[in-house]
Structure formats: structure tokens, C-alpha cells
N, C-alpha and C positions, 0 to 999 in steps of 0.2 A: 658813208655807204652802208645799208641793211645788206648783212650777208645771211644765208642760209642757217649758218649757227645761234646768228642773232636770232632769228624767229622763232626757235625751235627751244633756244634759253630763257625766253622773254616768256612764253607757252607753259612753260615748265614752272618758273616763278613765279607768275599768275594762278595756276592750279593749287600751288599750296599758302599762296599770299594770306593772311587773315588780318588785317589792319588791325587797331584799337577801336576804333567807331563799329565795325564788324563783329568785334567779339563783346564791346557793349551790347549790341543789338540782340547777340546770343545770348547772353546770360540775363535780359528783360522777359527774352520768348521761355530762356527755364525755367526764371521765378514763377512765371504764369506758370508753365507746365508745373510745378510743386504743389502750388495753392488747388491748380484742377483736379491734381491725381488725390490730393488728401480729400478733396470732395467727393469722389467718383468712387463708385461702390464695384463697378464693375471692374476685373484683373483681368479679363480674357486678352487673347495677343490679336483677336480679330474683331476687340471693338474700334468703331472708327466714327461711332457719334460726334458732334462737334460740342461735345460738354466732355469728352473721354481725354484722355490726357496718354503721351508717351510715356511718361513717369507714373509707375505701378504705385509708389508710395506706400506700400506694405506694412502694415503696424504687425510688429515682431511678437508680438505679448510678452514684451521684456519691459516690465514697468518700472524696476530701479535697477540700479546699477550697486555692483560691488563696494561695499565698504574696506576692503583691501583687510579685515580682518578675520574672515573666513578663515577654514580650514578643514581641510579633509581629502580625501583619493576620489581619485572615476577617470573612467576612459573617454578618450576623444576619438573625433574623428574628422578628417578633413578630406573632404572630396571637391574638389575643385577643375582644375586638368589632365593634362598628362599625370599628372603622382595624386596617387592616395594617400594618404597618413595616420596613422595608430598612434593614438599616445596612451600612457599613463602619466594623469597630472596630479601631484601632493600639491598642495595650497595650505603653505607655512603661517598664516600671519603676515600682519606689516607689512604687504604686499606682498610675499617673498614667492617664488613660485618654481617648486622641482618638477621637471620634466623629462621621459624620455620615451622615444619615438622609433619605428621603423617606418619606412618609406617601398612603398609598391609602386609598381608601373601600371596602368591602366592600358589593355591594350587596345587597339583599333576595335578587334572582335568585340570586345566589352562597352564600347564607344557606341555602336550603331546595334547591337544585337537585342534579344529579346530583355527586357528589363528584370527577368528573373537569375539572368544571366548575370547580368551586373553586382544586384541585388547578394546572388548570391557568391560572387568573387569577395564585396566587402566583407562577407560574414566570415568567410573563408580567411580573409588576413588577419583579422579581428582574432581567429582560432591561432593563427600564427605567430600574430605577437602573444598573445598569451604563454604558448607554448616557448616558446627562445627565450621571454624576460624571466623566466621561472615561476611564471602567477599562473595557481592552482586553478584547473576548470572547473571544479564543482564549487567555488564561489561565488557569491553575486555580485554583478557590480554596476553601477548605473554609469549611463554614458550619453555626452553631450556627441550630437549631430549636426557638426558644421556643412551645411549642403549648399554650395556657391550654384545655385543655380534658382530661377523665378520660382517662388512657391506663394500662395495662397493661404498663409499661414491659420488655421483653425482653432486652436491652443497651446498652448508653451513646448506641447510633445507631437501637434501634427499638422499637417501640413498637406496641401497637393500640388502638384507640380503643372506649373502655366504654361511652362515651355522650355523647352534645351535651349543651351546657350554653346558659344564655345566648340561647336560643330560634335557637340553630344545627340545623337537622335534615335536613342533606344525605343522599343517597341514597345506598347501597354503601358507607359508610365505617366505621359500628360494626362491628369485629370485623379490621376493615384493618389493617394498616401503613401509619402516615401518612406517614412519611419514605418506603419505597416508593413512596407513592403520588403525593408530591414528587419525590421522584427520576424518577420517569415522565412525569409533566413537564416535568422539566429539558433530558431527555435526547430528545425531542420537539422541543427549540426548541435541541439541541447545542450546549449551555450546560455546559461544565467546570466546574460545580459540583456536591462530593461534600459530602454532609449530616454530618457528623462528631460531630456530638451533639446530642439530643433534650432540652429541658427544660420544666418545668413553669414558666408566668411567676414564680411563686411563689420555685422553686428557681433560676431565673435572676438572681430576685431577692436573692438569699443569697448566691451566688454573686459578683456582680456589688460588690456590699456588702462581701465578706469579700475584695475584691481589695486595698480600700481600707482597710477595717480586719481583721485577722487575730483580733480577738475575736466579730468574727460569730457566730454558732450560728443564729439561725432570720433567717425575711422573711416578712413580712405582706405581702398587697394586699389593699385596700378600696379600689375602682373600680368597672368595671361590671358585675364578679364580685367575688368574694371568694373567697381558700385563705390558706394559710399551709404550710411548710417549716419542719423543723427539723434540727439532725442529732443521731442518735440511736446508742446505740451496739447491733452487730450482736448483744450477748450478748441484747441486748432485744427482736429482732425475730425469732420461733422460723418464722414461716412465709422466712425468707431461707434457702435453700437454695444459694447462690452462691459458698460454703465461704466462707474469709476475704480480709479487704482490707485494706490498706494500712496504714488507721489503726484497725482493729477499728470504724470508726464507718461511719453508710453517711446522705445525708439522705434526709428521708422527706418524700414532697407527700403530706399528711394528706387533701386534698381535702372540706375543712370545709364545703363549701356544700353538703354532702348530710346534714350531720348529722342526724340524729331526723326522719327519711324516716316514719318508723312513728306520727310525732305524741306519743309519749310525755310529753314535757315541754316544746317549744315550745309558746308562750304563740301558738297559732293563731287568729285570728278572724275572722270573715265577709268579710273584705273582702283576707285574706290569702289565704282560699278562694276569692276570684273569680279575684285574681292568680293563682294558681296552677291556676287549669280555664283560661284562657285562653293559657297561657304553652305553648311549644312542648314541653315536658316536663314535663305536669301531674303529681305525684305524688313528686316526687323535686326534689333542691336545695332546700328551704325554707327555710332557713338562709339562703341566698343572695338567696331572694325578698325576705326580712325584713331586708337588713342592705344588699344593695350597692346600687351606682349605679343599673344597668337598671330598677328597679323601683319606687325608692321615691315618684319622681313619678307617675307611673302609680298606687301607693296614695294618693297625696293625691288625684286625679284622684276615684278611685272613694268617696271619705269624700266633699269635696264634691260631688259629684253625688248618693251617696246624701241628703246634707242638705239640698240644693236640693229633692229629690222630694219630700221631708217637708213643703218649707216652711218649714223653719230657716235656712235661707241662701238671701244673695243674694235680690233683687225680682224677681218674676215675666221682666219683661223679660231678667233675665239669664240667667233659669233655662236660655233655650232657647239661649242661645252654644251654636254648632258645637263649639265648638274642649271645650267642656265636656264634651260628650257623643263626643268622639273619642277613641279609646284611646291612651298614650302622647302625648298633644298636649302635658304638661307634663316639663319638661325637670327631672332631679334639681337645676338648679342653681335653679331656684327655692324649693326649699326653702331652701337655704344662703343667697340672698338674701332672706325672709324670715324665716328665725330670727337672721339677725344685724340686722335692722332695729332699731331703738332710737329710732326719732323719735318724736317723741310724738304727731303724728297717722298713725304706721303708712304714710308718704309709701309708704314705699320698696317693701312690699305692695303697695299702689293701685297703683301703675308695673308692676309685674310681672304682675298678676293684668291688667292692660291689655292687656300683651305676649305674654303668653301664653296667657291665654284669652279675650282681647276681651271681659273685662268690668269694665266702668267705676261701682265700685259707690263709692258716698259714704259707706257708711253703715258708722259706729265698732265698732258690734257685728260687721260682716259680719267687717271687717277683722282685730277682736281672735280670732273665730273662726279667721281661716285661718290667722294668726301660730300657735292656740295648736295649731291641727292639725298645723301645720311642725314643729311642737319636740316634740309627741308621738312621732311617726314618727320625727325624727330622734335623740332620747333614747333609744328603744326599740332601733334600729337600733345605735346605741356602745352599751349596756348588753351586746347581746347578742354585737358582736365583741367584748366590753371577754372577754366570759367564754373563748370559745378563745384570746385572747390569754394571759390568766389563765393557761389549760390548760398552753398550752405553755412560762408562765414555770414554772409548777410545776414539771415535769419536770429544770431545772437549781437547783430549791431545795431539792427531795427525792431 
């Protein structure tokens, strides 16, 4: 006998199912999108020609990579999510690499406001770490620009920006020069720092990796976004107009959290379509919605509460927790404490669903529910980096 729970688990396992023959099928439809976007000259987020590709395939102007025997000072910068980051980085030799960092919070206001605003928050910490590590202002010093978001790379120091990601939607800045738009900042608060190179965290990340080991070729992140870099040789990329480099090779930030923008083969479903009408760039990154940090608790958020309306979860009294019906109120790291729980009364669940949504449920079925909705989403979420990973090991197999 089909009971009412059966249909409703059956629904539920179907929505995040992704076979093997399915995720073949997806990482055939990337390679194509790879080979289109190195062809395709055009980066805009509103091309939709059927020669245009989801994959931006960005050639970085980073034409060699580190010999790991460098050395020397300069400032970094990592703007990414929620935290900004300052560093000052010494580069010893032999890979070796001194670093140290303070870490900002980026607020909401800076998030959605006028981009000078932003612009000029970075410049302002940039004066802050100076000031606390004891390194003198009237120095100069050059500083690499790690900027985790689409840019339309120009030259090794400029860039403009294709589109917010990450439900960043500041004002005046698609279509800018970021580093310009830093440097006007800088030079506002007579700060002798010149911008000397623009990267993608991706490609900073390769980078950064291949100082240390010189077999490098690509860098993954899987954080509160997702891209990946690899480097690729220039015979490959017919849209690089930049004649020749160095090592014939040039790396490329793929910019993989817009993949299958068009919906073609992403395994889409209702609850990836709320995520995505409510997210600051509805329509575009879906890739990213389904796979990084930003998001995936916020999809657990929306499955239980969808099941709570139902009446499948959680007792009446808990249905109405605040914290249940608030957007983002669940942090990605409860998932990760949930699918690794292994007690055999689910303790470590109960404790978390406490902490995070103030609700104190007793009950074995609730519990084995929200365990099995954790490991759906986060199976789904590696299945689906597992495949651009895939993408990109292809390329050095073939």
C-alpha cells in the first residue's frame, strides 16, 4: 500500500536524483559549452545567440605561472563574500610564502549601495591594515587584486565588471573598471598604492598553488561561490586576439557558476526556482546556486518549510519558528553538521536544528528526515562540481 509519505519521499528523491548517465550527459553539454565560450568573443550576461556559450571562458592575461622562486613584498586583496581580506605577502624562495592578513566584514549597505561606496570601504581597510601591521603610509607598494566576481579582463591590471554574483548589486559598477574604481579610492585617502594585477580568486588560486608546486595547471573553489581556472594553450582560444605569450599558454577563469543559464540540462526544481527569483541575480549563475556555500542552507531552509506547510514535518508548534520562516537563517554549515552526524539517536541534528532554528523536535522521523534532506542537497551539490571538475581534468587527458 502507497501511503501519503511515500509520495511525498518518492518527490523528494526524484528532485535531487542525478544518475550517472545524467551527469555523463552534463559534462558532454560543458565540454561543448568550454570549446563555445573560448570561441565566443562576446562576455555580456544578455548574450543569448545560439553560437554564445554560459561559460564566459575569460583569458586572465596570466601567461606563465610561478616558478616558486620569486621573491619579494606587496599587498593583496581578496574580495570575494561576506569578508574582505588585506594581506601583506613576503615570497621567500623555494616556494616558501610569509603572510599576514586582517579580515573585514562587508556589509549589506556595501553589498547593494553606490559602488563608490564599496570602492571606497576597500580603500579604507587597505588604510587600516597599514595602520595596525605598523607599515609606514608614505610608502609605496604594489598590490595584487583578487576580485571573485565576472570581469572582462582588459590587461593584467584592468578589468570591467560583467556582472554581480553572490547577490552583490552595487550601483555604477557593471561595465567599470574595478581597479580604476580602487585606484580612485586609494588616491582619495593619498595612499601610494598602485593596483599591479587583477585576478580572478580562482586564478589566484592556481597561482598561488603553482608557487608551491610548479605542476599546477588548474584551481578549484567551492566556498561561498564557485569557478575554477585552468591553463590552456593560446592555439585553443580563437577569440585571444593578444598575438603571442610567453609560454604559448594563457590561464582561463571559466566562470563555471553560470553554466546552463538557459536551463538545458541542469537538473532544476522548485525549490532551486525560488532560490533563484529571490537571489540578487535571478536568472543567471545556477550552477553556483545549486553547488556553493551561499545557498545551500537557504535550499534546506525552503524544502523544510515547504514540508512543515504540508504537514510532513516537525509538530504544529514548531511549524511557526521565526527562524524557520526567515530567509537565510540556516548557515551552509549545518548541513556539514548534519550529514556527518552518525549517532544513533541523530543527537547532533537535534542540537543544531536547536541552534539554528529554535526548534526542539523529539521526534526519530523528524530527525531522520532532515539528516536525509542534508545529504540529498549536499550529494547533489559534489555530483554536480564533481562534473566541471571532470570538465577540466578532461582537457589534460585529451
Amino acid at each position: 500500500m502507497v501511503t501519503s509519505d511515500d509520495v511525498w519521499q518518492s518527490e523528494l528523491e526524484a528532485a535531487f536524483s542525478l544518475p550517472t548517465a545524467r551527469l555523463q550527459s552534463i559534462l558532454q553539454f560543458f565540454l561543448g559549452e568550454m570549446e563555445r565560450g573560448l570561441s565566443a568573443a562576446d562576455q555580456s550576461s544578455s548574450s543569448s545567440s545560439s553560437s554564445s556559450s554560459s561559460l564566459k571562458m575569460i583569458p586572465s592575461f596570466v601567461d606563465s605561472l610561478p616558478a616558486g622562486t620569486e621573491t619579494g613584498r606587496m599587498l593583496a586583496l581578496d574580495l570575494g563574500g561576506t569578508n574582505f581580506r588585506v594581506f601583506e605577502v613576503v615570497l621567500k624562495g623555494d616556494g616558501a610564502v610569509a603572510a599576514r592578513h586582517n579580515k573585514y566584514k562587508v556589509s549589506d549597505a556595501h553589498k547593494v549601495g553606490p559602488a563608490e561606496d564599496l570602492f571606497g570601504f576597500l580603500a579604507e581597510c587597505i588604510k587600516d591594515f597599514l595602520v595596525t601591521s605598523g607599515l609606514p603610509l608614505d610608502e609605496t607598494y604594489v598590490l595584487g587584486f583578487t576580485f571573485s566576481f565576472p570581469v572582462d579582463q582588459t590587461s593584467i591590471n584592468s578589468g570591467t565588471l560583467i556582472e554581480w554574483t553572490k547577490d552583490f548589486t552595487c550601483t555604477h559598477a557593471v561595465g567599470r573598471d574595478v581597479c580604476l574604481l580602487l585606484d580612485q579610492a586609494l588616491r582619495k585617502l593619498a595612499l601610494k598604492v598602485r593596483v599591479a594585477a587583477l585576478v580572478n580568486d580562482t586564478v589566484g588560486t592556481l597561482i598561488a598553488h603553482a608557487y608551491q608546486d610548479t605542476k599546477t595547471v588548474a584551481g578549484v573553489i567551492l566556498g561561498t561561490g564557485t569557478n575554477a581556472a585552468y591553463v590552456e594553450k593560446v592555439a585553443n582560444i580563437p577569440k585571444w586576439h593578444g598575438g603571442a605569450t610567453k609560454t604559448d599558454s594563457m590561464v582561463i577563469n571559466i566562470e563555471w557558476g553560470g553554466f546552463d543559464n538557459q536551463k538545458k540540462v541542469l537538473p532544476v526544481n522548485k525549490y532551486d526556482a525560488s532560490i533563484d527569483a529571490a537571489s540578487g541575480n535571478p536568472g543567471v549563475y545556477l550552477y553556483e546556486k545549486m553547488v556553493s556555500g551561499h545557498y545551500l542552507g537557504e535550499l534546506a531552509r525552503l524544502i523544510f518549510l515547504d514540508l512543515a506547510t504540508q504537514g510532513h514535518l516537525f509538530a504544529p508548534r514548531d511549524r511557526v519558528s521565526v527562524k524557520l520562516h526567515t530567509p537565510h537563517s540556516i548557515e551552509t554549515d549545518f548541513l556539514s553538521l548534519v550529514e556527518s552526524d552518525t549517532t544513533a539517536d541523530l543527537a547532533h541534528t537535534k542540537k543544531a536544528l536547536a541552534d539554528q532554528l529554535a526548534i526542539a523536535t523529539e521526534s526519530p522521523k523528524d530527525l531522520q528526515t532532515v539528516h536525509r534532506i542534508c545529504h540529498l542537497i549536499g550529494l547533489r551539490a559534489a555530483r554536480l562540481a564533481a562534473v566541471g571538475v571532470a570538465a577540466v581534468v578532461n582537457i589534460f587527458l585529451f
